[in-house]
MDAnalysis code that builds the backbone (N, CA, C; Angstrom):
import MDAnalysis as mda
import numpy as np

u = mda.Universe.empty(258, n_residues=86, atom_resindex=np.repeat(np.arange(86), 3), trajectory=True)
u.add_TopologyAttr("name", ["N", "CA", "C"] * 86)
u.add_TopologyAttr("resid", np.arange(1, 87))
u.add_TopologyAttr("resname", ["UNK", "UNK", "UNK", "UNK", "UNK", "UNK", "UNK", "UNK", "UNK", "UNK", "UNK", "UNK", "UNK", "UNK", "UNK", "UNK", "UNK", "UNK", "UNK", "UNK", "UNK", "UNK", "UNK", "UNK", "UNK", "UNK", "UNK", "UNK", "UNK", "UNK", "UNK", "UNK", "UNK", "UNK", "UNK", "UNK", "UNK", "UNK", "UNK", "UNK", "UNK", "UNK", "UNK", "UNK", "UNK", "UNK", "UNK", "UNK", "UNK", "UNK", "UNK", "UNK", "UNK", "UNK", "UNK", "UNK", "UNK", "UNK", "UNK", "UNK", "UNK", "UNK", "UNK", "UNK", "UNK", "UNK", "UNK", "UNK", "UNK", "UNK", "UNK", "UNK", "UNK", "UNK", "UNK", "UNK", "UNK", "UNK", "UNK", "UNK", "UNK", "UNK", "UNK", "UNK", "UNK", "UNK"])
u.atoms.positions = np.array([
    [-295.541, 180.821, -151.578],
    [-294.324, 180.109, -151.211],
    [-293.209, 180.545, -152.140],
    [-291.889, 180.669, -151.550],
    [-291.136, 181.101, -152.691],
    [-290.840, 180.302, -153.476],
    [-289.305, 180.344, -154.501],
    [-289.338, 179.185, -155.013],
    [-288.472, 178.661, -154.303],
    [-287.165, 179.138, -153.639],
    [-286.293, 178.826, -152.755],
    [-286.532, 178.939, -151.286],
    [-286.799, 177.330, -150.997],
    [-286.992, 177.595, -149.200],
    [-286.175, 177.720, -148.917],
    [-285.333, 178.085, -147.252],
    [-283.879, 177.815, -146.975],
    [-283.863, 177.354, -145.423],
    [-283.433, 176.436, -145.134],
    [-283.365, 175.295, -144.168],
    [-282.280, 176.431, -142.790],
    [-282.917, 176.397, -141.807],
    [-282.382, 177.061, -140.580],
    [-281.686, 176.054, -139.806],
    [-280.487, 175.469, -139.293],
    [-279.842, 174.640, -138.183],
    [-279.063, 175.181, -137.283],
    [-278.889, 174.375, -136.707],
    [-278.128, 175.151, -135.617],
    [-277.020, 174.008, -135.585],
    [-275.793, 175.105, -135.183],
    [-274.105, 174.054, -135.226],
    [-273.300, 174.787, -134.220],
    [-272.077, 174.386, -134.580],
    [-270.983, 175.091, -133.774],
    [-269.783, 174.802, -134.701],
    [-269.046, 176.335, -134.641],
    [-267.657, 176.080, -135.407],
    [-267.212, 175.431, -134.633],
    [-266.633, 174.763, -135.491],
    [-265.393, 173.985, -135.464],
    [-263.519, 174.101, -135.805],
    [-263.686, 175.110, -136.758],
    [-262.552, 175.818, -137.310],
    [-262.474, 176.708, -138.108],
    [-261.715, 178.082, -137.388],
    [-261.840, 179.364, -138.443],
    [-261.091, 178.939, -139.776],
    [-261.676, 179.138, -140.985],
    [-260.384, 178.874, -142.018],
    [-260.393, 180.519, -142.493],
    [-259.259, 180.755, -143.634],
    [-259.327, 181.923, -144.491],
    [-260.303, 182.723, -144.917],
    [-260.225, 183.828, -144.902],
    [-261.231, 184.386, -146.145],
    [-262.579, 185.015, -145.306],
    [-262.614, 184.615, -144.136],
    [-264.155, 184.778, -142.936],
    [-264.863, 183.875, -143.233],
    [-264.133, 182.447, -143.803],
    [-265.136, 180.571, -143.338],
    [-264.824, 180.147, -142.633],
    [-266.019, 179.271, -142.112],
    [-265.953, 178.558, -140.490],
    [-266.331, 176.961, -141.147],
    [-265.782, 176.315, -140.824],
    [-266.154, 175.202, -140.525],
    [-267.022, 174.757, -139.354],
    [-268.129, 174.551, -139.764],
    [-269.090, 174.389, -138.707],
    [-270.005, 172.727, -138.932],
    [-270.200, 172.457, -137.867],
    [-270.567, 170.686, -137.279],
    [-271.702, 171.216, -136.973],
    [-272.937, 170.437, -137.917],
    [-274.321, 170.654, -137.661],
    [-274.622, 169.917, -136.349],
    [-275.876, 169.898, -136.036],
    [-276.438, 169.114, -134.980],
    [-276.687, 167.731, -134.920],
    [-276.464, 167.272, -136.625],
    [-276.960, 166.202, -137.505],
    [-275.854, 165.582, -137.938],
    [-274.230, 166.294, -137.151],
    [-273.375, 165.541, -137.520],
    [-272.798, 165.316, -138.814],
    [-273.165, 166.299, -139.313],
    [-272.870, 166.753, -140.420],
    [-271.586, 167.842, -140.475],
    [-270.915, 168.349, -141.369],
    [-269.739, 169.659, -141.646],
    [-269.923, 170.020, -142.687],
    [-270.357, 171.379, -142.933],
    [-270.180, 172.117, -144.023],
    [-268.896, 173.266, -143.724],
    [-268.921, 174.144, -144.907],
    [-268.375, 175.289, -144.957],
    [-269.621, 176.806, -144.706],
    [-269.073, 177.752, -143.711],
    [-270.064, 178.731, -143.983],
    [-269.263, 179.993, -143.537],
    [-269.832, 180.435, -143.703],
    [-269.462, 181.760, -143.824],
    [-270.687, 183.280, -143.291],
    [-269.916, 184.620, -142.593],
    [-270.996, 185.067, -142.074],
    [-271.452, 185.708, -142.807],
    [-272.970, 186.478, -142.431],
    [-274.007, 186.915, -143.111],
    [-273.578, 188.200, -142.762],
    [-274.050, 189.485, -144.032],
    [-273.680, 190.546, -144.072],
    [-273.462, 191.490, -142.865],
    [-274.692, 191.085, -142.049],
    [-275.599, 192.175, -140.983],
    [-274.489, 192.109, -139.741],
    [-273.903, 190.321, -140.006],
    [-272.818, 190.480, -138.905],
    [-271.596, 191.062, -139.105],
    [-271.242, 191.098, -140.013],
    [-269.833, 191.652, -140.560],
    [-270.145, 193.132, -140.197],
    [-271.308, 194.039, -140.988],
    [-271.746, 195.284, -140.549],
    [-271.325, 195.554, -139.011],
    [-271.888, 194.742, -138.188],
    [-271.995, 194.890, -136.653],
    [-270.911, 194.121, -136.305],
    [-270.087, 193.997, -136.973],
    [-268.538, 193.394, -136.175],
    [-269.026, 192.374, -135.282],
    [-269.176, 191.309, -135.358],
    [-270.202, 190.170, -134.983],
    [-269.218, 189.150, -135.011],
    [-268.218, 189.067, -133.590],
    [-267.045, 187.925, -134.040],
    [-267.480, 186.340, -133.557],
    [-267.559, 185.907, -134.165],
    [-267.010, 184.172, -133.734],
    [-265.829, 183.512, -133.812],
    [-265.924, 182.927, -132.603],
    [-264.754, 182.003, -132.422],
    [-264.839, 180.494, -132.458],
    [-264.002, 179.760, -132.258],
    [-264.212, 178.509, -132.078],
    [-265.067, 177.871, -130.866],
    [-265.719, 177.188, -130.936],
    [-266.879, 176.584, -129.817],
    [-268.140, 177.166, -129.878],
    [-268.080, 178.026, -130.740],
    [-269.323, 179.002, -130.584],
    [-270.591, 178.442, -130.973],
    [-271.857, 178.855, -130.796],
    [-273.501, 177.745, -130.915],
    [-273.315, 178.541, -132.251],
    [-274.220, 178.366, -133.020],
    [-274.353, 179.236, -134.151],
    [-276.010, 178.885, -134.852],
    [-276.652, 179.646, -135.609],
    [-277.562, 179.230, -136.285],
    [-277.023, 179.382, -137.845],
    [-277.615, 178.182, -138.826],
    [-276.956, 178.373, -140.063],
    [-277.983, 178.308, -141.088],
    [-278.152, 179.335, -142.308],
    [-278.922, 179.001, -142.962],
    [-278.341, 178.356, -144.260],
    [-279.339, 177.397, -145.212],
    [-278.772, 176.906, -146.234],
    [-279.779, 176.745, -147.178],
    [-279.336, 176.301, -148.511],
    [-280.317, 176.197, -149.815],
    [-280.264, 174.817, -149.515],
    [-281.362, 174.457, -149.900],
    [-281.870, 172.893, -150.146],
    [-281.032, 172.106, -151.595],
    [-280.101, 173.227, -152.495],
    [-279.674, 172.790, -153.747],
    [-278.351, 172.601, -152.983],
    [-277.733, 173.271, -152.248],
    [-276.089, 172.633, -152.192],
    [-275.605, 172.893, -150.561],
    [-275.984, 171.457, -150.092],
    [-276.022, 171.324, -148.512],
    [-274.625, 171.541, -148.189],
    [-273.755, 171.549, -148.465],
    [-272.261, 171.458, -147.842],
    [-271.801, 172.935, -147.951],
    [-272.984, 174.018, -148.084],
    [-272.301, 175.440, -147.776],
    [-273.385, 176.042, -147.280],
    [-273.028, 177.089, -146.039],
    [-274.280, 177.699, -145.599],
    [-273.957, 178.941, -145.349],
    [-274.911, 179.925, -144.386],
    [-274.593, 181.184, -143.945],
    [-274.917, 181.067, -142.517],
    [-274.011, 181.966, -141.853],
    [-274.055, 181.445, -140.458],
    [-274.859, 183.062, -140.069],
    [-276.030, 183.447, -139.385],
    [-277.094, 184.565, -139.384],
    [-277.253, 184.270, -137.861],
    [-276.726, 183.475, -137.204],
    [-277.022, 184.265, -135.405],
    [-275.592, 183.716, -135.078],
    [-275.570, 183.873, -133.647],
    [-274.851, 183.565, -132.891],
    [-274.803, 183.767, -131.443],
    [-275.291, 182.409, -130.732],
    [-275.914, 182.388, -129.477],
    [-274.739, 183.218, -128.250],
    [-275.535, 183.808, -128.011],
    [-274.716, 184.584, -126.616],
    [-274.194, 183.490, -125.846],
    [-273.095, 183.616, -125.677],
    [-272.525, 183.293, -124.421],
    [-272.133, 183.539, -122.922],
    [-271.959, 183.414, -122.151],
    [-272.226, 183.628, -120.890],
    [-270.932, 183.782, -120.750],
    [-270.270, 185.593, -120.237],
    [-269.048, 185.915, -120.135],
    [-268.525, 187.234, -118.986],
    [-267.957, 187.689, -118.415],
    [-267.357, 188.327, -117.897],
    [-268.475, 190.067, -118.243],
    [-268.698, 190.234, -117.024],
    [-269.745, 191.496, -117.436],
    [-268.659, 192.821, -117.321],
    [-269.430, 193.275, -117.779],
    [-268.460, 194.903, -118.317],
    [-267.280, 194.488, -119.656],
    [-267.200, 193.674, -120.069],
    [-266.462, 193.262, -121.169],
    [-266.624, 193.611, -122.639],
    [-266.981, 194.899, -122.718],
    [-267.694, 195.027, -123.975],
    [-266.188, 195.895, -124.668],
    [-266.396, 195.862, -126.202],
    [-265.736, 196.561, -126.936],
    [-265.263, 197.904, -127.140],
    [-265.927, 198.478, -125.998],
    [-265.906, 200.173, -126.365],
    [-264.697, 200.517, -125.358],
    [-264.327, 201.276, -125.060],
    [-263.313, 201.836, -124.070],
    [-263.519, 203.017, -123.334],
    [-263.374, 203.024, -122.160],
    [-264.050, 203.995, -121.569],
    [-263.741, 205.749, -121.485],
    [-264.939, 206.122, -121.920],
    [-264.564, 207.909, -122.089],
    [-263.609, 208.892, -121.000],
    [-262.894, 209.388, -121.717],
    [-261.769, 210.323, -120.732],
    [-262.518, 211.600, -120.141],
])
């Protein structure tokens, strides 16, 4: 076991603030501050407001987390980021 477990929830922002933090509303009715996880920033991984999210956190300081998924949403097909080759 490690020594640090880290607690998985699931939320939804609530409000982009500065800096790449989200204010995000747990399931539990709760609000922390979080912010995204590396792999998404790498992969340009945007969230917006309303979005589902999964959040991870330390059991030592609940009011900040990392936000590591972000549930697909159901949107307009062919809508992707790339632009089409000439």
């Amino acid at each position: 076991m490690a020594k640090e477990e880290l607690l998985v929830l699931n939320g939804q922002i609530q409000e982009i603030l500065p800096d790449g933090r989200f204010r995000v509303s747990l399931e539990n009715d709760h609000s922390i501050i979080a912010y995204t996880a590396g792999r998404m920033r790498r992969f340009r991984i945007r969230s917006v407001v309303g979005d589902a999210v999964q959040v991870e956190m330390s059991p030592y300081d609940l009011g900040k987390g990392r936000i590591i998924y972000r549930e697909r949403t159901p949107g307009p097909v062919g809508a992707g980021g790339r632009r089409p080759r000439r």
